[in-house]
LOKEVEX-655454 format. One record per residue (C-alpha): x, y, z. Coordinates in nm, 2 decimals. Each point is the difference from the previous one (the first is absolute). Last residue first. Layout:
# LOKEVEX-655454
PT      xx      yy      zz
PT       X       Y       Z
...
***
This chain:
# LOKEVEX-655454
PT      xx      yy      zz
PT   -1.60    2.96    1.37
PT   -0.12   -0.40    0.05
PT    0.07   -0.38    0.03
PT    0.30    0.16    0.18
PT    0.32   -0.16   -0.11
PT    0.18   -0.16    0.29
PT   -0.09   -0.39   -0.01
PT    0.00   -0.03   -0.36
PT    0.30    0.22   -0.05
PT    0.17   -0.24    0.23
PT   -0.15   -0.32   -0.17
PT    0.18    0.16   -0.31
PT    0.33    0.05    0.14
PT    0.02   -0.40    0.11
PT   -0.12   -0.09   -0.36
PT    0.25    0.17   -0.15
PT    0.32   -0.19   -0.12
PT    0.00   -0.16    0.36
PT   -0.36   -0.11    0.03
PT    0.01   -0.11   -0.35
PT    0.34   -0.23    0.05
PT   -0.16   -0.14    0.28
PT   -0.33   -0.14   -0.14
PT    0.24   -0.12   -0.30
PT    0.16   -0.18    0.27
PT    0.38    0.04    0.15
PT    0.22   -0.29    0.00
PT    0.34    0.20   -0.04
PT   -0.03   -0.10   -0.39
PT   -0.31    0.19   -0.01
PT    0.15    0.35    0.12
PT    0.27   -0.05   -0.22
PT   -0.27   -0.07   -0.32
PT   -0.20    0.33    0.13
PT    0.30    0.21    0.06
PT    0.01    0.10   -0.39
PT   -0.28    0.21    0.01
PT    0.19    0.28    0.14
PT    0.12   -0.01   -0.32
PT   -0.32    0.20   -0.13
PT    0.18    0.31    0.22
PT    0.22    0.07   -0.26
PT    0.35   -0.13   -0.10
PT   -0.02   -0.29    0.34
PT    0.27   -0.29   -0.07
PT    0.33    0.18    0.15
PT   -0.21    0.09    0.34
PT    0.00    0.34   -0.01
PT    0.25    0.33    0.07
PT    0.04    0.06   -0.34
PT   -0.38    0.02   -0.12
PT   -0.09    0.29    0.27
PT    0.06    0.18    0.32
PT   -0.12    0.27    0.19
PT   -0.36   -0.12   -0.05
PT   -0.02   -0.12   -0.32
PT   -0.15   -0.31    0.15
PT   -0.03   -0.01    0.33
PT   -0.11   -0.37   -0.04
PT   -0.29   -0.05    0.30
PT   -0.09   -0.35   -0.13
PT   -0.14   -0.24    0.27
PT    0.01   -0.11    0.34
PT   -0.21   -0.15    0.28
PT   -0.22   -0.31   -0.18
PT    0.26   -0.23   -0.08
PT   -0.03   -0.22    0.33
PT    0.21   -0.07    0.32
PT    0.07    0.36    0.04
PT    0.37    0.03    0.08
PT    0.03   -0.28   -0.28
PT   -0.20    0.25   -0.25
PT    0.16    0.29    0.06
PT    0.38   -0.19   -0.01
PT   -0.14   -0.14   -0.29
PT   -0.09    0.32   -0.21
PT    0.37    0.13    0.13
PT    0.14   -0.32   -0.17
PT   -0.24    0.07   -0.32
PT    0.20    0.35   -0.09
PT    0.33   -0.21    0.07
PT   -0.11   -0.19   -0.29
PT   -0.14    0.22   -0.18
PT    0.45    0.02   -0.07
PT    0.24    0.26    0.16
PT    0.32    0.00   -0.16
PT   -0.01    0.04   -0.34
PT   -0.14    0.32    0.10
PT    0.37    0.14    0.12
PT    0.26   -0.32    0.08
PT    0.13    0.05    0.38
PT    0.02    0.33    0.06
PT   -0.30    0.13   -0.13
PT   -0.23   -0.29    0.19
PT    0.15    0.08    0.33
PT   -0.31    0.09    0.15
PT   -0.22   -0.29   -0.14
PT   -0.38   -0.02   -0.04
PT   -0.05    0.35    0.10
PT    0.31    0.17   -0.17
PT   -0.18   -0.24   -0.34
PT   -0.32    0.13    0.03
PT   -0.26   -0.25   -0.03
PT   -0.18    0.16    0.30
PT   -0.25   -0.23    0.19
PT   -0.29    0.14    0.11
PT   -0.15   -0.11    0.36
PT   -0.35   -0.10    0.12
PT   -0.18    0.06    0.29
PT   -0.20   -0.26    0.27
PT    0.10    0.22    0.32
PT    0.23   -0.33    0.10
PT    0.17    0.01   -0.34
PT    0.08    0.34    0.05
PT    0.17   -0.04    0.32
PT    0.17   -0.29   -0.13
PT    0.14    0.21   -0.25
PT    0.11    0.28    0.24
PT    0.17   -0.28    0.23
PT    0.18   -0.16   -0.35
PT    0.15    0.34   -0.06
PT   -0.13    0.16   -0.32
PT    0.22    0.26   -0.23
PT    0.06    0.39    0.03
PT    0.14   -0.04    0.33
PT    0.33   -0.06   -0.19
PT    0.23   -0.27    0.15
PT    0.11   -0.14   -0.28
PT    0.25   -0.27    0.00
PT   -0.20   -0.34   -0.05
PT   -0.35    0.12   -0.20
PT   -0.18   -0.35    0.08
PT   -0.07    0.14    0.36
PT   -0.06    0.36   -0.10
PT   -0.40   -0.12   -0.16
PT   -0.08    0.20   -0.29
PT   -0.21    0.31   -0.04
PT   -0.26    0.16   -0.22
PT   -0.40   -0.01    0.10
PT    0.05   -0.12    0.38
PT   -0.36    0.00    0.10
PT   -0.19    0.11    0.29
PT   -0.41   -0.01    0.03
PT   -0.19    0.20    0.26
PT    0.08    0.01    0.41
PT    0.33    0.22    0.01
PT    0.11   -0.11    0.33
PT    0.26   -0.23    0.03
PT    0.08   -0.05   -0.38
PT    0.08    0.39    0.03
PT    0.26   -0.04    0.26
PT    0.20   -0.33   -0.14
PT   -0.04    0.27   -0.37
PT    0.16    0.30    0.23
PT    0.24   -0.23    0.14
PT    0.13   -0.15   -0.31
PT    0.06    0.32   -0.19
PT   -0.30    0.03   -0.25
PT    0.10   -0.03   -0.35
PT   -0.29   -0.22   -0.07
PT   -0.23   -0.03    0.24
PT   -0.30    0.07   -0.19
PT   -0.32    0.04    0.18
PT   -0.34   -0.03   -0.15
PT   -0.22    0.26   -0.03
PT   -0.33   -0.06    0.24
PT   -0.14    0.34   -0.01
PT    0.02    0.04    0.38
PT    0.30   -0.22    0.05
PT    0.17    0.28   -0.21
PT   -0.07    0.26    0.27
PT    0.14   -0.22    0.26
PT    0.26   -0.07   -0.17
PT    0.11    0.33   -0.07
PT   -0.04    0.10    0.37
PT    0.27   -0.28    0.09
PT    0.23    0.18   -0.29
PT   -0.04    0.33    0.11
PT    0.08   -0.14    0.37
PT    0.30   -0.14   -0.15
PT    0.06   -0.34   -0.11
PT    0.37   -0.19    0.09
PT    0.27    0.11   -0.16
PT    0.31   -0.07   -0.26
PT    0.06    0.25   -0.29
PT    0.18   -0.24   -0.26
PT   -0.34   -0.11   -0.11
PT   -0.25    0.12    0.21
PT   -0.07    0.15    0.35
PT   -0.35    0.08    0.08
PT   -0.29    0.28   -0.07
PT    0.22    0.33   -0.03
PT    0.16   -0.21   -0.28
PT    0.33   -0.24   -0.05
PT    0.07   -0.11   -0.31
PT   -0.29   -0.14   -0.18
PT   -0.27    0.02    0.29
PT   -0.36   -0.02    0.06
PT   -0.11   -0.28   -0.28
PT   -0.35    0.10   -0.09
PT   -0.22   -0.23   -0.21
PT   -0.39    0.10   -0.12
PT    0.11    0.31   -0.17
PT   -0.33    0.10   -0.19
PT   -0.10    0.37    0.01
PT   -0.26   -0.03    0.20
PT    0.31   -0.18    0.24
PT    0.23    0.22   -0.04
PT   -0.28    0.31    0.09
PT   -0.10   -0.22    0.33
PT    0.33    0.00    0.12
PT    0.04    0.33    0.04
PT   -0.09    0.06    0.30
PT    0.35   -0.23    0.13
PT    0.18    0.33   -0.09
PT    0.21    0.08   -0.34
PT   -0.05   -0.29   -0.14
PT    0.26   -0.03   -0.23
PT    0.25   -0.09    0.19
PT   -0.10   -0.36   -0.02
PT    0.31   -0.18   -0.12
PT   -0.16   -0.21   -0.30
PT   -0.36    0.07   -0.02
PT   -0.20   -0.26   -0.23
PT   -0.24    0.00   -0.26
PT   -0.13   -0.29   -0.15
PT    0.03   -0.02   -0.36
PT   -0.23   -0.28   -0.21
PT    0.22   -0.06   -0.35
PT   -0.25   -0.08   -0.29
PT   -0.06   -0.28   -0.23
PT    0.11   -0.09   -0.32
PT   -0.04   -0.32   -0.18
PT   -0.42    0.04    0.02
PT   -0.27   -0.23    0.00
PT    0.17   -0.28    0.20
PT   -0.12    0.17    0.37
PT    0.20   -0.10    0.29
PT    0.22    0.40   -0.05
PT   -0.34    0.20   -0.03
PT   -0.18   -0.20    0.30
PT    0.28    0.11    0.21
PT    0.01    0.32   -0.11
PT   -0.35    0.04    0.07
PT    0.04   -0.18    0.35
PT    0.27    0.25    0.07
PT   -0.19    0.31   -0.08
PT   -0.34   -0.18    0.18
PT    0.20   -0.01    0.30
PT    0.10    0.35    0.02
PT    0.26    0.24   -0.01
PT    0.16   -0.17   -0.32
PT    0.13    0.29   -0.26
PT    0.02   -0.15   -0.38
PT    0.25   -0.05   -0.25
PT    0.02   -0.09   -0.37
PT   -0.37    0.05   -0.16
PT   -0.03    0.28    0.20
PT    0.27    0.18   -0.13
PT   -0.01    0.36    0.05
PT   -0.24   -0.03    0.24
PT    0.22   -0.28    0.24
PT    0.34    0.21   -0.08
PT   -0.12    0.32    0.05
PT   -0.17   -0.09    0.35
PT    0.34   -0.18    0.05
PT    0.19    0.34   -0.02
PT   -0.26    0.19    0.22
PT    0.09   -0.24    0.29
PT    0.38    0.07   -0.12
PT   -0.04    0.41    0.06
PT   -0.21   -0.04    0.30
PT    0.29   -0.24    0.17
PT    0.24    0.28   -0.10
PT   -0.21    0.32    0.12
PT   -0.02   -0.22    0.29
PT    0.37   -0.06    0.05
PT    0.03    0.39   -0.09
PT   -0.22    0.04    0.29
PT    0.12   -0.22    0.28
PT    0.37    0.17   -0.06
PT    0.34   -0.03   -0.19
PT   -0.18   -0.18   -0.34
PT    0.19   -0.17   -0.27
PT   -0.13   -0.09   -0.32
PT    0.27    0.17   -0.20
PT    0.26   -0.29    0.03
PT    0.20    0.11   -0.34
PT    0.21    0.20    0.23
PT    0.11   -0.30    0.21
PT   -0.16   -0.28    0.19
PT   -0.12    0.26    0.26
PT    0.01   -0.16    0.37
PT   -0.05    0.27    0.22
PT   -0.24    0.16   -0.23
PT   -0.24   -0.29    0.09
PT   -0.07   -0.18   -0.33
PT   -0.35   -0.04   -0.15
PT   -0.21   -0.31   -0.04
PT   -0.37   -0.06   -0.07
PT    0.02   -0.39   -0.13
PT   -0.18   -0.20   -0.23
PT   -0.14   -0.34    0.18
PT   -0.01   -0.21   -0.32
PT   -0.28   -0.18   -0.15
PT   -0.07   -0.26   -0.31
PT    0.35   -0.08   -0.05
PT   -0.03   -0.30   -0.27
PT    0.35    0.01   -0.09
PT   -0.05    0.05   -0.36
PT   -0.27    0.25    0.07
PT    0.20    0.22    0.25
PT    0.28   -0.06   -0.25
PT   -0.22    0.18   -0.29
PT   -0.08    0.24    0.28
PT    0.36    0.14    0.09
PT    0.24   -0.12    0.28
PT    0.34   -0.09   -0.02
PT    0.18    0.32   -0.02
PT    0.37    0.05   -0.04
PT    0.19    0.17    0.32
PT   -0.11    0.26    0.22
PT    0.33    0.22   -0.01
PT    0.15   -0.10   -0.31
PT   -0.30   -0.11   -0.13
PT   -0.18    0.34    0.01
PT    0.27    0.23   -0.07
PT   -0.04    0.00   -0.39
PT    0.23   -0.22   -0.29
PT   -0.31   -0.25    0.00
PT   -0.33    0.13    0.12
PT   -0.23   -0.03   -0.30
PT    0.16   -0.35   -0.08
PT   -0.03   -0.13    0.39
PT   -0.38    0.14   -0.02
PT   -0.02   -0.18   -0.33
PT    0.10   -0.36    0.14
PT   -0.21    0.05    0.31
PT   -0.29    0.01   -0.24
PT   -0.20    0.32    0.02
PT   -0.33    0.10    0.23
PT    0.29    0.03    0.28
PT    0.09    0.35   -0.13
PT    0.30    0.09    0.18
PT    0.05    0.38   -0.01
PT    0.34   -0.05    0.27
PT   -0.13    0.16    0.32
PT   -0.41    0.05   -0.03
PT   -0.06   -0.38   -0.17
PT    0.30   -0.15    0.21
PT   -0.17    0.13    0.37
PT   -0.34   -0.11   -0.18
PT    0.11   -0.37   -0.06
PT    0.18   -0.04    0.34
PT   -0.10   -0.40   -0.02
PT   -0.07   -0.18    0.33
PT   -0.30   -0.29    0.09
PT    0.06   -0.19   -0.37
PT   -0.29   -0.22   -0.08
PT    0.06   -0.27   -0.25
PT   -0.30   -0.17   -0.17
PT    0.11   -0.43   -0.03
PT   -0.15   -0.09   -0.32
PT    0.32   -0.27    0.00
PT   -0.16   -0.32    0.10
***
C-alpha cells in the first residue's frame, strides 16, 4: 500500500514567500532555476518544496509557519523580517497571516486555510477521491516564537484569524527560555497559557528550553505537541537545548502528544560535515529517530513529519536520497523492513497529525 497522505507539522512557507520571492505554486525545480546565481541558496539553501512535489508526494496538509527573527539574532542584512519589540513582531505575524490569505484566494485550487473541521474533512475527501490527479494543500497556521501577541488579550484576534498552534519560544522570549537562551517560563509565559487554554490552541514545545516545556506539560491543561524536534540521545556530541531529552519526550508521551521529526541532516547527525558531507547522512538515520519515538512509546502512533523544510536550511543539508520533499516517501520500504505495519506506516507519515487536527479543530467559527 503506497496511498499513504503525508502531513508535514512545520514548513516556514510564508517566512520564504515575504524573504526570498518564493513562489511555492512552481516546481521546486523552477524555483531553484529562478534563484540560481542570487543570495537565496547561499544563505537558505536550494528548495524542495513546490506544489507539483506536494502532489507527487501526496502532502495533503502542512502546518505553515508565522516566523520572524528577534533583532538579537539577525541572519544577516538579507534577514529583513526582524522585529526589536511586541509590535513589529506583530506587524510581522500580521504581514504572513495576510500572506496565506493571498496564497489560499489566489489559488484556491492549490491551497486552502484549515480552521475548521469541515476544511480538513474537505480536503480529506478531495485527496481519497479518484476524480481528480490534483488536489489541494490544507495550511494550518501556526505561531512559531509567540512575540506576536502583544498581550494574552489578544489571543482571541489569532485565533479569528486562524493560528490554531502556538510554540512560545524560538530563542529565548519574554515567555520562557529557548534555544540557546536557557530558562524556565515567566509569569508572561504562565499567563500566556492560560489565555491559550481558553481557546484551546495547541501547544508546541519546540524550541522551548527544557524547563520551561517540563513547566508547561505541568500545567498547561489543552493539547501539547512537539511539531519539529529530534530526540538528543541518538544525537552523541551535542548538547544543544534545541533538541529532545528522553525525560521531555516521556513527558509528552505521557500527555498523549505527538513529536515531528526533522530530516535535517545537523539534527540527525552533528558531525555529519566533517565526516563525509550529505553522503553521509542516509533516511536511514531519519527513520532511527522515528524509532526511538516509537520504542519510547510502545506504539507508532506519537510522531510524525514536522520537516523544517526550507527553513534555515535546504537540499544540501538532507538526507543524500531526498531532492524534494516527495523523497520523504522513500522511508516507507525502511520503515517496513524494521517490522512496522502499513497501519503504522500511515500513522507515522500523517495519520498521527491528522487525529490531532481532528481532535482540536472546532466543528465551528
Amino acid at each position: 500500500m503506497t496511498d499513504f497522505l503525508i502531513v508535514d507539522a512545520h514548513q516556514d512557507l510564508a517566512w520564504n514567500m515575504l524573504t526570498f520571492k518564493r513562489d511555492y505554486t512552481m516546481p521546486a525545480s523552477e524555483t531553484r532555476q529562478r534563484e540560481h546565481g542570487t543570495l537565496a541558496p547561499q544563505v537558505n539553501g536550494d528548495t524542495v518544496l513546490g506544489w507539483p512535489e506536494y502532489q507527487n508526494g501526496k502532502v495533503a496538509v502542512v502546518f505553515s509557519t508565522l516566523f520572524a527573527t528577534p533583532t538579537l539574532h539577525k541572519m544577516g542584512d538579507w534577514d529583513q523580517l526582524c522585529y526589536a519589540n511586541p509590535d513589529e513582531a506583530h506587524q510581522l505575524y500580521s504581514q504572513q497571516l495576510d500572506a496565506y490569505d493571498r496564497l489560499v484566494d489566489e489559488h484556491p485550487a492549490m491551497f486552502r486555510k484549515l480552521e475548521k473541521l469541515s476544511d480538513l474533512q474537505s480536503i480529506l475527501d478531495h485527496w481519497k477521491s479518484d476524480s481528480s490527479s490534483e488536489h489541494p494543500v490544507g495550511l494550518v497556521a501556526l505561531m512559531e516564537g509567540a512575540e506576536g501577541v502583544r498581550e494574552p488579550g489578544e489571543l482571541e484576534d489569532w485565533y479569528r484569524r486562524g493560528v490554531r498552534i502556538i510554540g512560545p519560544a524560538w530563542a529565548g522570549t519574554r515567555f520562557c527560555g529557548g534555544t540557546g537562551d536557557p530558562g524556565p517560563l515567566t509569569q508572561e509565559g504562565y499567563a500566556l497559557l492560560e489565555r491559550m487554554a481558553e481557546f484551546h490552541f495547541t501547544l508546541d514545545l519546540s524550541h522551548m528550553d527544557e524547563k520551561a516545556a517540563l513547566q508547561a506539560l505541568d500545567t498547561y491543561p489543552d493539547k501539547i505537541i512537539v511539531s519539529h524536534g529530534n530526540a538528543l540521545s541518538l544525537l552523541k556530541g551535542s548538547s544543544s537545548n534545541r533538541h529532545l531529552t528522553d525525560r521531555l519526550i516521556q513527558g509528552v508521551l505521557e500527555r498523549d502528544g505527538t513529536i515531528g521529526i526533522v530530516p535535517a541532516n545537523s539534527f540527525l547527525r552533528p558531525d555529519w560535515k566533517d565526516v563525509g558531507g550529505r553522503s553521509s547522512v542516509s533516511l536511514e538515520y531519519f527513520v532511527a529517530q522515528i524509532d526511538y519515538v516509537c520504542q519510547m512509546a510502545g506504539n507508532a502512533f506519537h510522531v510524525g513529519i514536522g520537516s523544517d523544510f526550507d527553513g534555515g536550511f535546504g537540499l544540501q543539508s538532507m538526507p543524500a536520497e531526498v531532492d524534494t520533499i516527495a523523497d520523504l516517501r522513500k522511508v516507507i520500504p525502511i520503515l517496513s523492513q524494521k517490522g512496522y505495519t502499513e497501519e503504522d506506516i500511515s500513522a507515522i507519515l500523517g495519520g498521527n497529525w491528522l487525529v490531532h487536527l481532528q481532535n482540536t479543530l472546532p466543528e465551528d467559527l
